[in-house]
C-alpha positions in Angstrom: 7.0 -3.1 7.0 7.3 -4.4 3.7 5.1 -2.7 0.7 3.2 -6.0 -0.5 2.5 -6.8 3.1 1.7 -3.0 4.2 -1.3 -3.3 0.7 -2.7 -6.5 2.5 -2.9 -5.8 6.0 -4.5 -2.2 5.2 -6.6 -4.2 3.1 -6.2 -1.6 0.5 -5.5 -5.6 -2.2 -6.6 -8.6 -0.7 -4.0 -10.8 -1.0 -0.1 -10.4 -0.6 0.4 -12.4 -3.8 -1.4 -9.7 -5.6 0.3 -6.6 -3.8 3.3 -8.5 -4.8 2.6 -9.2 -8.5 0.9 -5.2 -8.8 4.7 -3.6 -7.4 6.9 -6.0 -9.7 4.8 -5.0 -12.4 5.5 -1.4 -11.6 1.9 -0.6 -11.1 3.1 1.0 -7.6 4.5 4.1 -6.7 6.0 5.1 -2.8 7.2 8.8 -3.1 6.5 9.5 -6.7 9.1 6.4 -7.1 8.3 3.2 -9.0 8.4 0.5 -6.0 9.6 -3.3 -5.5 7.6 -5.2 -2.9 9.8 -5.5 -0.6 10.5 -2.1 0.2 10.4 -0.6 3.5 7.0 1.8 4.0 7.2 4.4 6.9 4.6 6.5 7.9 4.0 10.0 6.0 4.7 7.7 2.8 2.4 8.6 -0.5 1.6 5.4 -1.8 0.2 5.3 -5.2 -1.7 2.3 -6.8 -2.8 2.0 -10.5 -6.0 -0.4 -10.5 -6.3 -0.1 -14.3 -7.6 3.1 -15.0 -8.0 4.0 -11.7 -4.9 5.4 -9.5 -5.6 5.8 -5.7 -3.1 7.9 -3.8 -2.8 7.4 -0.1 -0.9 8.2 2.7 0.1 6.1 5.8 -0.6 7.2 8.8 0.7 4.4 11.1 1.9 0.7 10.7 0.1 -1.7 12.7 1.4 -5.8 12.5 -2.0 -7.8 12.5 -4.5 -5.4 12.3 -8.4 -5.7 12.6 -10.7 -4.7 9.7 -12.2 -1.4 11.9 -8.2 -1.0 12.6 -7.0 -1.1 8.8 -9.5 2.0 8.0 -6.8 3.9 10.1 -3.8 2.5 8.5 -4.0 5.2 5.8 -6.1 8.2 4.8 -6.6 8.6 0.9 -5.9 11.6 -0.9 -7.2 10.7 -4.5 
């Protein structure tokens, strides 16, 4: 699944548009690696999202199409 979409559907931003915009801005990391939106997240990834001075590190723990909001808890687990 694609990185913008993965942010939306895990609700982690809430819309693609703005996933999109945060990884071309390079305000997204997948691996310790500054990502483009379109790249491919697997689970075990470490995302990492700078929300100004906030940074929120997570990993994915399963990919799920069209999940529902009590599904996209499970998406990831945060580590900081």
């Amino acid at each position: 699944m694609r990185l913008d979409k993965f942010l939306k559907n895990a609700r982690i931003i809430k819309r693609r548009t703005v996933a999109k915009e945060a990884a071309e801005s390079g305000r997204v990391k997948v691996n310790d690696k500054i990502a483009k939106p379109g790249v491919e997240i697997s689970v075990n990834d470490i995302v990492e999202v700078t929300f100004g001075n906030n940074i929120v590190k997570f990993e994915v723990l399963q990919i799920i199409e069209n999940p529902k909001k009590d599904e996209a808890e499970k998406m990831f687990r945060v580590i900081s």
